[in-house]
N, CA, C and O of each residue as an XYZ file, in Angstrom:
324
protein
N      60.619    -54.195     31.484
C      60.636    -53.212     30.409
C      59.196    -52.908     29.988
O      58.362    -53.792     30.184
N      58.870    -51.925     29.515
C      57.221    -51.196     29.711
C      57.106    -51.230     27.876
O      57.980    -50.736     27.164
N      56.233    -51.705     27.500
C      56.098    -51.959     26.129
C      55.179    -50.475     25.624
O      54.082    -50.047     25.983
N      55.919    -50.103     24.908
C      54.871    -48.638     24.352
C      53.904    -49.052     23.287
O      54.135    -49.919     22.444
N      52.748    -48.326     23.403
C      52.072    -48.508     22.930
C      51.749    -47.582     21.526
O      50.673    -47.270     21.016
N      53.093    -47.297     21.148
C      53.022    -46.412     20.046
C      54.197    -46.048     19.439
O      55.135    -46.088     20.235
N      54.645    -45.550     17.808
C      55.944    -46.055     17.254
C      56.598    -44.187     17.664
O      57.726    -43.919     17.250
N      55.845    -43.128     18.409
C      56.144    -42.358     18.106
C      56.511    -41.793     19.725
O      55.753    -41.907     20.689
N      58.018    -41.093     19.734
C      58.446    -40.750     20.982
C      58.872    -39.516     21.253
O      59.229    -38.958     20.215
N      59.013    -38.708     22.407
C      59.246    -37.498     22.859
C      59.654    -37.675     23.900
O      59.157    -38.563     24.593
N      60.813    -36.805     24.419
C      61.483    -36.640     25.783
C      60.397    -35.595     26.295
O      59.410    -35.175     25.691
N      60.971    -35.211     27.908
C      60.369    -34.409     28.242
C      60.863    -32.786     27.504
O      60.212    -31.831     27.080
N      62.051    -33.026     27.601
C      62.319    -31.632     26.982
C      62.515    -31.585     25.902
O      63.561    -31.021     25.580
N      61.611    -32.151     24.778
C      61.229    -31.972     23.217
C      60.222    -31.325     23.989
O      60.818    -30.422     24.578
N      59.481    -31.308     24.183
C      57.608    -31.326     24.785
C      57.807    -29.620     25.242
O      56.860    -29.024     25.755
N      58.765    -29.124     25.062
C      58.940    -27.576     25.399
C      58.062    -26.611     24.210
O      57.186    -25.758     24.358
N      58.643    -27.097     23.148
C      58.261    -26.793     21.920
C      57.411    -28.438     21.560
O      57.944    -29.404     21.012
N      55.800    -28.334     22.126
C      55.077    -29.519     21.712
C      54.040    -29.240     20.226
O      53.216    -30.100     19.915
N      54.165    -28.242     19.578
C      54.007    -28.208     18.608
C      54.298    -28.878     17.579
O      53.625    -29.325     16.651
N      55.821    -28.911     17.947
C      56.652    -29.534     16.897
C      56.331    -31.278     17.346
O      56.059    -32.249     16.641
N      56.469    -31.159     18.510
C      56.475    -33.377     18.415
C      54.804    -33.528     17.758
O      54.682    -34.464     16.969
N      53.591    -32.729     18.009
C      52.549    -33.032     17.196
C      52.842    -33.545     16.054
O      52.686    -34.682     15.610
N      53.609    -31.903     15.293
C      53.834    -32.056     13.801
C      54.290    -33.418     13.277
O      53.778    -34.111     12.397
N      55.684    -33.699     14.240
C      56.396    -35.067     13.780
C      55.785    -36.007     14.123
O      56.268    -36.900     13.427
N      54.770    -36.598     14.946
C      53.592    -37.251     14.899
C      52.774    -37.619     13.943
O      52.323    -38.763     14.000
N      52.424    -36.821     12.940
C      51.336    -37.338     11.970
C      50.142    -37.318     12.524
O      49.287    -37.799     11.780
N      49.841    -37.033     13.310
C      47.935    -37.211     14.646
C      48.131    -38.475     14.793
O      47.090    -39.092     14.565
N      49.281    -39.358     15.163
C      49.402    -39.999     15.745
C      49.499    -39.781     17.559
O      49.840    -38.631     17.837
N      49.280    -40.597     18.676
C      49.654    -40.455     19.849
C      51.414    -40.453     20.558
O      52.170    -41.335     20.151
N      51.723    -39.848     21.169
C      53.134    -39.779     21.444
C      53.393    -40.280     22.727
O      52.696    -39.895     23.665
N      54.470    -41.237     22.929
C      55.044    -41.254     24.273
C      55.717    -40.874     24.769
O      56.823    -41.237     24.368
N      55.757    -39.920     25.946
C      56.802    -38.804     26.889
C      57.466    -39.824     27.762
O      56.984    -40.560     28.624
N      58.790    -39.674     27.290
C      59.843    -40.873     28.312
C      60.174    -39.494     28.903
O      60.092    -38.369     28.410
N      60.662    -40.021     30.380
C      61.735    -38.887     31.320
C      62.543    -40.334     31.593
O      62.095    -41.435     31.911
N      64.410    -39.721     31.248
C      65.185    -40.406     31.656
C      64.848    -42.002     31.304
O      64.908    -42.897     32.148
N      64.496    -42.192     29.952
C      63.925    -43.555     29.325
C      63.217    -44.397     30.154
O      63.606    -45.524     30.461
N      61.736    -43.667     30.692
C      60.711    -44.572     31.231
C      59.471    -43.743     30.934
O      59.555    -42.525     30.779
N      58.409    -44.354     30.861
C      57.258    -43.916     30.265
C      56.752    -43.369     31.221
O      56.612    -43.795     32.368
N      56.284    -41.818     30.504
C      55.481    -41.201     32.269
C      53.897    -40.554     31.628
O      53.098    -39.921     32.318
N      53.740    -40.846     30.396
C      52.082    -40.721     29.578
C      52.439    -40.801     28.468
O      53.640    -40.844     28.200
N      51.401    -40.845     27.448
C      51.002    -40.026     26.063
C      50.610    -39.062     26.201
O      50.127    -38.583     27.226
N      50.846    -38.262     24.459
C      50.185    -36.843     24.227
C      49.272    -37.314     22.810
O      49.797    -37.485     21.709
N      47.812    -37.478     23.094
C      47.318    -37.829     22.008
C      46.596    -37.116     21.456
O      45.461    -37.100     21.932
N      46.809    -36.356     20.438
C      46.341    -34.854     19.237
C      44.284    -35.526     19.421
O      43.545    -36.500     19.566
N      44.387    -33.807     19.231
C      42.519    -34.312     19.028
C      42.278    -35.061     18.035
O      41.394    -35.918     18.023
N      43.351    -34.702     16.738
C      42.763    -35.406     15.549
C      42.870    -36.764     15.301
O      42.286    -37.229     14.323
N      43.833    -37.810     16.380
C      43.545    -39.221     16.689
C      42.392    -39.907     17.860
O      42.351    -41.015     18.395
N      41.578    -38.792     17.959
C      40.162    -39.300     18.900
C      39.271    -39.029     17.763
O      38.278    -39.734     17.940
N      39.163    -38.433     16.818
C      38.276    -38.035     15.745
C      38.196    -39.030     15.004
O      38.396    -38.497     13.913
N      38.034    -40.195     14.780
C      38.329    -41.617     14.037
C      36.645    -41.741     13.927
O      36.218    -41.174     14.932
N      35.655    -42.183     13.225
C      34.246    -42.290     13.412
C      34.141    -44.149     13.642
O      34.242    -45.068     12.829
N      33.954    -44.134     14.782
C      33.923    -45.509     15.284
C      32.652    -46.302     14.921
O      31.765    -45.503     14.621
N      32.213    -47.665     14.835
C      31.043    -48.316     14.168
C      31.064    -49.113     15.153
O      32.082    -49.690     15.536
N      29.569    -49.262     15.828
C      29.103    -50.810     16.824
C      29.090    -51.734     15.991
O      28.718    -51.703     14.818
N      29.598    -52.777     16.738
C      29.751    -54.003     15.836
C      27.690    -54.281     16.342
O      27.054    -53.964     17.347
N      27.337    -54.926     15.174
C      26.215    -55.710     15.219
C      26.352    -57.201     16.125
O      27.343    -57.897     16.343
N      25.175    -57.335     16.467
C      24.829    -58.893     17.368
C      25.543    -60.242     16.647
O      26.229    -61.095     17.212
N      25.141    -60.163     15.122
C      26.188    -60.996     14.548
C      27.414    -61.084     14.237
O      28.181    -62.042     14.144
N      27.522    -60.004     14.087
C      29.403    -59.807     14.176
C      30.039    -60.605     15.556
O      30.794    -61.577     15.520
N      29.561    -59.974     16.682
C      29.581    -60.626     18.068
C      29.756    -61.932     18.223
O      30.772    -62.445     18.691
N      28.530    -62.660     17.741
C      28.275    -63.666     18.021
C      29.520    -64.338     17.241
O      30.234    -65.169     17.802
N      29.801    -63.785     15.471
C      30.461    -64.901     15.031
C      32.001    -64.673     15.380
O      32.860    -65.497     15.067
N      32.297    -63.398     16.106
C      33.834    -63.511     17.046
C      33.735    -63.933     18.108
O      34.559    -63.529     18.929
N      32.591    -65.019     18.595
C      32.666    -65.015     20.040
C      32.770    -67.172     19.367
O      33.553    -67.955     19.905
N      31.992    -67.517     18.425
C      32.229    -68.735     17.747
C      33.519    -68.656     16.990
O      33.847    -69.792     16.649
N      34.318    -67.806     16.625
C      35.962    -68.053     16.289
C      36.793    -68.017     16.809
O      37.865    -68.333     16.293
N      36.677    -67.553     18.270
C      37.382    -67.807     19.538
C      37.211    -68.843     20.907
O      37.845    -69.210     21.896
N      35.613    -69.082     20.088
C      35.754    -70.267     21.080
C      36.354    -71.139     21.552
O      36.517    -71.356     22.753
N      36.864    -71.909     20.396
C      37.980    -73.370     20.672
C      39.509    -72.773     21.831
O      39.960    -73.350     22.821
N      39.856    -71.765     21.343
C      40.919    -71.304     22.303
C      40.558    -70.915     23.448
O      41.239    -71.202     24.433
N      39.513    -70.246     23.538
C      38.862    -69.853     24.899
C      38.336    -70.976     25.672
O      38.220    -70.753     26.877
N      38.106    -71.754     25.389
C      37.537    -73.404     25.792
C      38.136    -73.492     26.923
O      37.498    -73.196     27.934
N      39.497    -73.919     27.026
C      40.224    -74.078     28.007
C      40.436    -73.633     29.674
O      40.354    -74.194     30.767
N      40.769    -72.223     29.127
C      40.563    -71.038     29.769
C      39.234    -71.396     30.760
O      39.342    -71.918     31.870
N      37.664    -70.909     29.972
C      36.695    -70.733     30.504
C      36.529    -72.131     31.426
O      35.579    -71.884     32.169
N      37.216    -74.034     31.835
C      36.566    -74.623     31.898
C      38.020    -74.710     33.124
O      37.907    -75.473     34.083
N      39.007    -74.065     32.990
C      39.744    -74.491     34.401
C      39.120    -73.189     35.295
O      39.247    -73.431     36.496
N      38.460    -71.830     35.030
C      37.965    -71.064     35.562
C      36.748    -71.424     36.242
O      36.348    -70.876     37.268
N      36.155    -72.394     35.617
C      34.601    -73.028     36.567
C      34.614    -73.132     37.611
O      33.816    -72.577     38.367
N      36.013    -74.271     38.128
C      36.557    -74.923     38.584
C      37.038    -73.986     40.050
O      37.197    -74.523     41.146
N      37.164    -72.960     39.871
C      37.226    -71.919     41.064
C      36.790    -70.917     41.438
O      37.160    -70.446     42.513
């Protein structure tokens, strides 16, 4: 089963009139099922328009020290091959 990545859905033949699934969207992104399987999104310009921020070196650093202990594991059976 294909997990969507979004709460908002459209058949293919809503998408005739795609005006309207925008509208009922909110500028949210939409997923186009055919015959209930995922075949893309339709994502409005106005959900790429978000003003995104680089995280700083310390930000980094201190999500890379709050994930460490779990990542521990991971990184030390990966050496290993």
């Amino acid at each position: 089963m294909t997990r969507l990545l979004t709460n908002h859905i459209a058949t293919m033949t809503e998408l005739r009139e795609p005006h309207k699934v925008l509208e009922r969207s909110g500028g949210k992104p939409v997923a186009i099922l055919k015959n209930s399987a995922l075949v893309g999104y339709l994502v409005p310009a106005e959900a790429t328009e978000t003003d995104h921020r680089v995280a700083t070196r310390e930000e980094v650093l201190e999500s890379l020290r709050r994930t460490r202990a779990r990542s521990q594991p991971v990184l030390d059976y990966l050496r290993d091959k």
